[in-house]
C-alpha positions in Angstrom: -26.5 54.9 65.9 -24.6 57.6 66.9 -21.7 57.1 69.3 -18.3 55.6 70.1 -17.6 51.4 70.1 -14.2 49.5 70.8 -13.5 47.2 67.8 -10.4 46.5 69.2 -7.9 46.8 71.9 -6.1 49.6 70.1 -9.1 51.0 68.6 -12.3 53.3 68.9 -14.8 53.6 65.8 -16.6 57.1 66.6 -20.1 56.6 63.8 -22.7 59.1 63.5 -25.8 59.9 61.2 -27.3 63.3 60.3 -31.0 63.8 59.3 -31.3 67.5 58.9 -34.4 67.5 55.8 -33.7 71.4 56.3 -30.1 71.2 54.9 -29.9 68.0 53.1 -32.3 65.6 50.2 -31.9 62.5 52.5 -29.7 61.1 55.6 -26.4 60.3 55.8 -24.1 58.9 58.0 -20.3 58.3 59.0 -17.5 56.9 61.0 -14.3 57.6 62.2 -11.7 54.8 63.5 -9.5 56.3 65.9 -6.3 54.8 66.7 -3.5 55.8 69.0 -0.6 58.2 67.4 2.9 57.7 67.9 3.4 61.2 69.8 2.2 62.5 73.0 -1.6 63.9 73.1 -2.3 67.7 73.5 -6.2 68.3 74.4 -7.2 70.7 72.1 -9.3 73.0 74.6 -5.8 73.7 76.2 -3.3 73.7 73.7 -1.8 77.4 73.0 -1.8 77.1 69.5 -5.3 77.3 69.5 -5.3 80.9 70.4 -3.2 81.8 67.2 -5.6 80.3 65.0 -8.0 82.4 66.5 -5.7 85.6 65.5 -4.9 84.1 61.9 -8.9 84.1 60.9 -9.7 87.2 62.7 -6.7 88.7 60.5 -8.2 87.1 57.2 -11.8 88.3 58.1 -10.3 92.2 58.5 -8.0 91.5 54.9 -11.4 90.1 53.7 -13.2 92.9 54.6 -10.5 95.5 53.0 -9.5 97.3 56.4 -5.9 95.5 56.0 -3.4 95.5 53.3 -2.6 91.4 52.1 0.9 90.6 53.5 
């Protein structure tokens, strides 16, 4: 089953299964309880920081690839 469930007022358990023969010997599965935090909720989609982790790997990829100098 793949999918979201409320197991409890204060609490979603996200499970999902993979069956990929391609990349893996046999199935597997997982799930995630997700409970409320203490501080207030950014969406990640819209949050600015997300642009600056863009930057940061795009920097590693060009240190990586010798064309900058490791700070």
């Amino acid at each position: 089953m793949n999918g979201s469930q409320r197991v409890w007022p204060t609490e979603i358990r996200y499970r999902f299964e993979v069956r990929d023969p391609t990349n893996y010997i046999q199935d597997w599965a997982g799930e995630i309880p997700m409970l409320p935090e203490p501080w207030p909720f950014h969406e990640y989609a819209c949050h600015k920081i997300n642009c600056s982790s863009a930057n940061i790997l795009a920097g590693a990829r060009q240190v990586e690839a010798g064309m900058l100098k490791k700070p």
